[in-house]
C-alpha positions as CSV (number, residue, x, y, z in Angstrom):
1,X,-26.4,-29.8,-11.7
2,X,-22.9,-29.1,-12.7
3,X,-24.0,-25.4,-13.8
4,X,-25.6,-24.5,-10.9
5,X,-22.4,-25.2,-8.9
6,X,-20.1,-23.3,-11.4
7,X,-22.2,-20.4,-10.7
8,X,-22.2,-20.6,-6.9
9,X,-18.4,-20.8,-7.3
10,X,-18.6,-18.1,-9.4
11,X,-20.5,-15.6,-6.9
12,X,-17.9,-16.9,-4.4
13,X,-15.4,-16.0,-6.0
14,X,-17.1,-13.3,-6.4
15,X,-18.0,-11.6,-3.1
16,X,-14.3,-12.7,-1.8
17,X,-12.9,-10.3,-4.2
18,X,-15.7,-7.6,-3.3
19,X,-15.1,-8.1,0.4
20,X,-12.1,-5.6,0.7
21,X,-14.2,-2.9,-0.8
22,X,-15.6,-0.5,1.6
23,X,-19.1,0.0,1.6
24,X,-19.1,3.2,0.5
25,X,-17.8,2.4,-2.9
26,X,-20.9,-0.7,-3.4
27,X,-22.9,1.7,-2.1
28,X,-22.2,4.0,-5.1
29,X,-22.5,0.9,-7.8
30,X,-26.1,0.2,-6.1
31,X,-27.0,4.2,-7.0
32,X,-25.4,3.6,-10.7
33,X,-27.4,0.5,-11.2
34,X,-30.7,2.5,-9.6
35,X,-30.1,5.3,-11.7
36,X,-29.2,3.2,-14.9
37,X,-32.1,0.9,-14.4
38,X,-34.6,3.7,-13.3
39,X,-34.8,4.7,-16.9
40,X,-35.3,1.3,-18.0
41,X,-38.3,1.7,-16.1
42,X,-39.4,5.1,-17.0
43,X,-38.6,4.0,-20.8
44,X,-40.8,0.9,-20.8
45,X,-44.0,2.8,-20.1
46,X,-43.7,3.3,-24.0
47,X,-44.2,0.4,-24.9
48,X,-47.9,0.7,-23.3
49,X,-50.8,1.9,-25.7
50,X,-52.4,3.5,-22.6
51,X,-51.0,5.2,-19.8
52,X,-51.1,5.0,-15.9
53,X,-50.4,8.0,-14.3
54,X,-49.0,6.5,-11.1
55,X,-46.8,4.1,-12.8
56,X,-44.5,7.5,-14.3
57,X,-43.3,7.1,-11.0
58,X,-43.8,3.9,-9.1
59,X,-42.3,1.9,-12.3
60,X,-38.8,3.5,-12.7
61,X,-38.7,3.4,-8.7
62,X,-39.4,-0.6,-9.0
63,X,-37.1,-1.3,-11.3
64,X,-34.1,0.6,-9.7
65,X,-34.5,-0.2,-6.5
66,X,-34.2,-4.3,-7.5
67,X,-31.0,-3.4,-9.9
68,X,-29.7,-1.8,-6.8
69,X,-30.7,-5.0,-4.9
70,X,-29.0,-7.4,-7.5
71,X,-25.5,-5.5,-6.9
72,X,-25.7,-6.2,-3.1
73,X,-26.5,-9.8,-4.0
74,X,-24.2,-9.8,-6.7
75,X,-21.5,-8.7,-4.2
76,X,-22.8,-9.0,-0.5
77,X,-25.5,-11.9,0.1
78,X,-25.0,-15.8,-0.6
79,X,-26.1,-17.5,-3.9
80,X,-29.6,-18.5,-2.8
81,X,-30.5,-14.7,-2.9
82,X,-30.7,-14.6,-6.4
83,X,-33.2,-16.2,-7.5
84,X,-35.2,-14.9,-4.9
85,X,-34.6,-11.1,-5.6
86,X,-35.4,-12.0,-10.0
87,X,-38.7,-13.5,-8.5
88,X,-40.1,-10.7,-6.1
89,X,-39.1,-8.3,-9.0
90,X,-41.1,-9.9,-11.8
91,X,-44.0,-10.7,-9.3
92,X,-44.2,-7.0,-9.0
93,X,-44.1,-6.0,-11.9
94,X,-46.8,-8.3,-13.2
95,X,-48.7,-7.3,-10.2
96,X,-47.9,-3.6,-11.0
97,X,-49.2,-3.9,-14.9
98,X,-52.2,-6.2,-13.7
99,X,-53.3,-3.4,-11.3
100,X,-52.4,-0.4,-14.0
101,X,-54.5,-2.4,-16.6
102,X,-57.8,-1.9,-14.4
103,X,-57.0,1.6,-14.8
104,X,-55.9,2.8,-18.1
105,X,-56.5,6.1,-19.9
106,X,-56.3,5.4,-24.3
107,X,-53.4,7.6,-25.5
108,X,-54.6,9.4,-28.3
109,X,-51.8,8.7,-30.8
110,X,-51.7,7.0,-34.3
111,X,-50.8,3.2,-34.3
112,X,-47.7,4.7,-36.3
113,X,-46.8,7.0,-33.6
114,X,-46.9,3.8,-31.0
115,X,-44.8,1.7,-33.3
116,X,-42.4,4.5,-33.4
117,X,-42.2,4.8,-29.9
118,X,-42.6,0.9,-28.9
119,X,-39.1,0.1,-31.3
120,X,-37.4,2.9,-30.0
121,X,-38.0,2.1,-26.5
122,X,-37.3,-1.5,-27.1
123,X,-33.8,-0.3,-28.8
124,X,-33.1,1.8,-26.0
125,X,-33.4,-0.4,-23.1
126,X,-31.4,-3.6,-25.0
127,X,-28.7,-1.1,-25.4
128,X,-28.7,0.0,-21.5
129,X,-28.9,-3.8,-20.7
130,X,-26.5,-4.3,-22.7
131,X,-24.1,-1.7,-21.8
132,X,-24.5,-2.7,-18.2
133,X,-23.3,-6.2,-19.2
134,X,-20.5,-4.8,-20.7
135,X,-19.5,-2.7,-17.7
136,X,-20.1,-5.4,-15.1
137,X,-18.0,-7.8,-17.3
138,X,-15.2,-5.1,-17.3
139,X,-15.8,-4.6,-13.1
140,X,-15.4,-8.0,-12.8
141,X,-12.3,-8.4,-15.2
142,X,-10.1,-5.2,-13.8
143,X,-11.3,-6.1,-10.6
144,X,-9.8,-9.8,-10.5
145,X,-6.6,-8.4,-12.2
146,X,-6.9,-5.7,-9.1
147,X,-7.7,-8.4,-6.7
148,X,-4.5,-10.4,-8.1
149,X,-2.5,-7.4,-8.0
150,X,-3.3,-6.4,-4.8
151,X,-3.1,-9.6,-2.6
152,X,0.8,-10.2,-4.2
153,X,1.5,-7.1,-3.1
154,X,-0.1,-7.9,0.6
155,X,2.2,-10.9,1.1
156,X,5.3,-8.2,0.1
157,X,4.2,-6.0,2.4
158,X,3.9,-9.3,4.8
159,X,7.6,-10.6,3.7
160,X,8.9,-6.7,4.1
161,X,7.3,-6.1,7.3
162,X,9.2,-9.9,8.6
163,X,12.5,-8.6,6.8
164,X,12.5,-5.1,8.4
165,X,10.9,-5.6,12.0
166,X,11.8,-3.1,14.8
167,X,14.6,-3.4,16.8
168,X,14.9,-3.5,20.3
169,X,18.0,-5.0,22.2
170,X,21.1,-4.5,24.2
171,X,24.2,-6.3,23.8
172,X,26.7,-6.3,26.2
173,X,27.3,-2.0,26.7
174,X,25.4,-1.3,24.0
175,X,21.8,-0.5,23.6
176,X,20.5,-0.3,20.2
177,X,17.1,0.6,18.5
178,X,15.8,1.0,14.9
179,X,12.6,1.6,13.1
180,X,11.7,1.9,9.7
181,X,7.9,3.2,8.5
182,X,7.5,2.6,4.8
183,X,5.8,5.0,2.5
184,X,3.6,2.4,0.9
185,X,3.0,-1.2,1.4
186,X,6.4,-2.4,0.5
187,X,9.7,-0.2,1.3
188,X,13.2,-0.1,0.2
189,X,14.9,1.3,3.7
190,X,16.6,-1.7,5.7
191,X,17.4,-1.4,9.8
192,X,19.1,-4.5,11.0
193,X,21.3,-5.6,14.1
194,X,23.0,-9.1,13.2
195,X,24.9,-11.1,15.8
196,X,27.8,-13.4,15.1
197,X,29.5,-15.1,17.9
198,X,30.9,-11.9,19.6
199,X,30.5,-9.6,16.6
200,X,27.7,-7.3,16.0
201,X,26.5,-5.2,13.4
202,X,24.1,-2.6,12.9
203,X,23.7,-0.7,10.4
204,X,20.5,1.2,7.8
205,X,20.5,0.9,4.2
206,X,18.0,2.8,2.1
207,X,17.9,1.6,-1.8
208,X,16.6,4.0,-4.3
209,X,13.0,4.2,-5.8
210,X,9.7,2.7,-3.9
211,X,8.0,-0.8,-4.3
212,X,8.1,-4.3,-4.9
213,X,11.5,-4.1,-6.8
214,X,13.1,-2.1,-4.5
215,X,12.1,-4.4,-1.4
216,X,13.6,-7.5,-3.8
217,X,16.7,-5.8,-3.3
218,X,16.7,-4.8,0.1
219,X,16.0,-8.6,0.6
220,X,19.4,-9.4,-1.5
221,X,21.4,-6.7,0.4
222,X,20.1,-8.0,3.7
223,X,21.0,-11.6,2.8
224,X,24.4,-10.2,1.6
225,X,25.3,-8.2,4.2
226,X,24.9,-11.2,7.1
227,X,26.8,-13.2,4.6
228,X,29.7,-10.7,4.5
229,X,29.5,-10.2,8.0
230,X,30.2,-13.8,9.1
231,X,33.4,-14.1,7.1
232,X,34.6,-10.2,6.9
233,X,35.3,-8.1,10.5
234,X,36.1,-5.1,8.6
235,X,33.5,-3.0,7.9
236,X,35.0,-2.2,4.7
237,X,35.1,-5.1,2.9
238,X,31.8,-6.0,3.8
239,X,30.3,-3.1,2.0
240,X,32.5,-4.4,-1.3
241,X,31.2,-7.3,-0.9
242,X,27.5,-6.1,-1.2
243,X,28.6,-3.6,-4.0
244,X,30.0,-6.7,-6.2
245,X,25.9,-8.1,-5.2
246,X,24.6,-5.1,-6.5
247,X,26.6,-4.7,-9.5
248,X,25.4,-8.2,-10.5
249,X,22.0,-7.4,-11.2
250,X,22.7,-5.2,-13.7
251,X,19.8,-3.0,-13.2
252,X,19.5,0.6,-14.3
253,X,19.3,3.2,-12.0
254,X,19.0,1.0,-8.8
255,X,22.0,1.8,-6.6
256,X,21.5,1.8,-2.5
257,X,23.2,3.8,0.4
258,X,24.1,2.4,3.9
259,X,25.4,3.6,7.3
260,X,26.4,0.9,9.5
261,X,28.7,0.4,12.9
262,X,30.3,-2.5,13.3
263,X,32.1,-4.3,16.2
264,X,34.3,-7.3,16.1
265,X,37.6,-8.1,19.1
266,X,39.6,-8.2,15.9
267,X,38.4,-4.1,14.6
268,X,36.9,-3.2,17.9
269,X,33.8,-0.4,17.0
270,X,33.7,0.5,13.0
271,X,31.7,3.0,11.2
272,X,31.2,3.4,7.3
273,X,28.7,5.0,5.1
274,X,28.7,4.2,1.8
275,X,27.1,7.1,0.0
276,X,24.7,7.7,3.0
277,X,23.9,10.5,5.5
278,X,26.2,11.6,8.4
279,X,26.3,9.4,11.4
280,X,24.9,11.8,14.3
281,X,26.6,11.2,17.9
282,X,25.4,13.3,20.6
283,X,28.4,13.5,23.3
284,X,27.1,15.2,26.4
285,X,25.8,18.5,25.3
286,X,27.3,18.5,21.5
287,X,27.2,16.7,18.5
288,X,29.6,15.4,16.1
289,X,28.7,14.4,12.8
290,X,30.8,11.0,11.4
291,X,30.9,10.6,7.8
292,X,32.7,9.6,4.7
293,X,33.5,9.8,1.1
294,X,32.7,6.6,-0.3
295,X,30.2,6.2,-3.0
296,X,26.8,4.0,-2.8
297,X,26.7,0.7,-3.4
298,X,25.6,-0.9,-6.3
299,X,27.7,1.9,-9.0
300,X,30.9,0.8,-10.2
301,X,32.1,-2.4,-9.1
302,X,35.5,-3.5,-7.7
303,X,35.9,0.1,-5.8
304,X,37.1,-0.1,-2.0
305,X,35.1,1.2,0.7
306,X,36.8,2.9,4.0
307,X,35.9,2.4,7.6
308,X,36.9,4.3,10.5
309,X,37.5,3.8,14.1
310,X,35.1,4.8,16.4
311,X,35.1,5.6,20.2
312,X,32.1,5.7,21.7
313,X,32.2,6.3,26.4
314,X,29.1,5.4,28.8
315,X,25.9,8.2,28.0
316,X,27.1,8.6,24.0
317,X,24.5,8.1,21.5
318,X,24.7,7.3,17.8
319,X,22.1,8.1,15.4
320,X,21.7,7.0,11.7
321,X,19.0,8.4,9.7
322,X,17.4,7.6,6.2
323,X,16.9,11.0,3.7
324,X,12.9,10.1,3.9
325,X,13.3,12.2,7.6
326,X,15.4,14.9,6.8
327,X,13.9,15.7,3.5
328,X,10.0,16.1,5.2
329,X,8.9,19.6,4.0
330,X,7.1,21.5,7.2
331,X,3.8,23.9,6.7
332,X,6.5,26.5,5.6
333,X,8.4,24.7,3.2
334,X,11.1,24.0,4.8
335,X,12.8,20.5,5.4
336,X,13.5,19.1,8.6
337,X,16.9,18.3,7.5
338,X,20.3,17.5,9.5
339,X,19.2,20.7,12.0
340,X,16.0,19.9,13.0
341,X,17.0,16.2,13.4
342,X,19.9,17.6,16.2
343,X,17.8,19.6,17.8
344,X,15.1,16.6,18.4
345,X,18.2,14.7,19.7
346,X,19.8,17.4,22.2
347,X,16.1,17.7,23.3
348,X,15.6,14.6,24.4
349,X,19.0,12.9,24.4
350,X,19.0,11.7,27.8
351,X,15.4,9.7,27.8
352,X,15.0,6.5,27.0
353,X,16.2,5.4,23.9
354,X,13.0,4.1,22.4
355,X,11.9,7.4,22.8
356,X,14.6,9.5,21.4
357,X,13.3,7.2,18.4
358,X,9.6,7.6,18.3
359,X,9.7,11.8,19.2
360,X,12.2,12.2,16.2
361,X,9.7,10.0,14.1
362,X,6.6,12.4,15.6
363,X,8.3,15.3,15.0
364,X,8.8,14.5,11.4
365,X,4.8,12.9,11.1
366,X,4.4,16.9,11.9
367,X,5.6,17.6,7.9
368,X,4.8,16.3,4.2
369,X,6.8,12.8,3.2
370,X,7.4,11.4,0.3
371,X,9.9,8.8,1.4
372,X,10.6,5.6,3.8
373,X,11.4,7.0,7.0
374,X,14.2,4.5,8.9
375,X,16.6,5.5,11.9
376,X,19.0,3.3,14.2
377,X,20.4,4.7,17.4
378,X,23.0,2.8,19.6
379,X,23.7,4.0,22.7
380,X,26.9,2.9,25.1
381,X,25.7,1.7,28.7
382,X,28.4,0.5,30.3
């Protein structure tokens, strides 16, 4: 019975899509099919030339309650259900109209009256029926294109989470740690440390707008970037090369910043920001900010980006922050910004540096964001 198993694939299919619904949500299409239904129920009893006063009631109760039960079938229970909720709902309704036809009071209306009344409750209920066709058919439609839509952008949010995971590692006399907290499923800030023989670099990007198209270009500027890095020791030149990768694309409005710091024997310790925020570095009790003119990446191509030299002795700290922290709007309106950022790091400058990280990221879970929040610290040990 080929049919049969198209339909068990069918509610399959089916109840897989319905499964990452919550229950509160089917529990509000059960009420719209009891509701909907009910007045099938209420609307029948006019199709009877006698009435039964109990069944004003007990009818549109019957008939609700088993549309109710054919959603949680339809979207809950195994195939076999089926059939087996359609059976105990006729059974009781025959046994409802057998028991109400011992009992009947003779309506004292004119046949025409009950012709009237029989077509147009007839007409009403095939166009409820019918209507609720029409918006399970359009459930099931959006919800597959939903369903479709929402498991691709699961496995981005999978492939941005394994592009962008936390770091946590010392190499050599430096200690470094980064973490990023998207503001959706799929971001477009970057933290990465890369190792090359006895280079490192370390660095945060942040590419403009939100979703899967900015994360497909975080991927490219992370694949770049590593690429640049193994042939280029200046910092420089590896943010030209990633500009030329940006230009490429040729894509409106889509232009990324970055802050990295860089150390190769041949450079020593490099800094440049191209287009992005200060670097912080806290130096005993101050703080210097290190920055930059050069533009972000992805604008004009061909255009030279500067590094700088950068000393860095045993205790000093570096931070590089993403605009999604500094711009978080506090209960008063104001942003956190550049000051509230520095006084978090004079606070708690001397603790671990994993936890410099995580209070700078509670203090800013304190305001409103609208924005991927990424920071990288690097601390000298030695």
């Amino acid at each position: 019975m080929h049919w049969i198993e198209r339909l068990r694939e069918s509610n399959r299919r089916q109840r897989e899509r319905w499964r990452s619904i919550p229950d509160s949500s089917v529990a509000l299409v059960m009420a719209f099919g009891f509701c909907l239904f009910a007045a099938v129920g209420a609307l029948g009893q006019l199709n009877a030339p006698a009435s039964f006063s109990p069944t004003v009631w007990i009818l549109p109760l019957i008939s609700g309650f088993f549309a109710a039960a054919m959603v949680w079938v339809s979207v809950r229970a195994k195939f076999w259900w089926t059939p087996v909720v359609v059976v105990l709902f006729l059974s009781t309704v025959i046994g409802i109209q057998h028991f109400a036809g011992l009992h009947l009071h003779r309506l004292s209306t004119s046949a025409e009256v009950r012709r009237w009344l029989s077509f147009t409750s007839l007409l009403t209920i095939m166009l409820i029926a019918f209507g609720w066709g029409l918006a399970l058919q359009f459930i099931n439609r959006e919800g597959e294109r939903f369903f479709r839509v929402e498991t691709e952008m699961r496995l981005a949010g999978e492939i941005h989470r394994a592009l962008v995971p936390n770091v946590d590692r010392q190499i050599g006399k430096y200690e470094f740690c980064g973490l990023s907290l998207p503001s959706g499923q799929v971001g477009g800030d970057l933290v990465d440390l890369f190792v090359c023989g006895d280079r490192w670099l370390a660095y945060v990007a942040d590419v403009s707008g939100h979703g899967v198209s900015s994360g497909v270009v975080m991927a490219m500027m992370k694949s770049s970037i590593h690429t640049a890095f193994e042939h280029q020791p200046d910092a420089g030149c590896q943010l030209e090369v990633v500009n030329r990768v940006l230009c490429s694309l040729e894509v409106r409005h889509m232009f990324a910043t970055c802050g990295l710091i860089a150390f190769s024997p041949e450079r020593g310790l490099q800094y440049a920001l191209a287009g992005h925020l200060p670097i912080l570095c806290l130096r005993g009790p101050a703080i210097e900010t290190l920055s930059e003119t050069n533009l972000p990446l992805g604008i004009f191509p061909g255009i030279k980006f500067e590094a700088s030299s950068c000393e860095m002795k045993k205790g000093d700290l570096l931070v590089i922050v993403t605009d999604g922290l500094t711009e978080v709007t506090a209960a008063d309106g104001e942003e956190l910004g550049f000051r509230g950022i520095s006084k978090v790091l004079l606070m708690n400058g001397d603790r671990p540096i994993r936890e410099v990280a995580e209070q700078m990221l509670e203090t800013a879970s304190k305001g409103t964001r609208s924005d991927d929040q990424t920071l990288l610290l690097v601390r000298c040990v030695g």
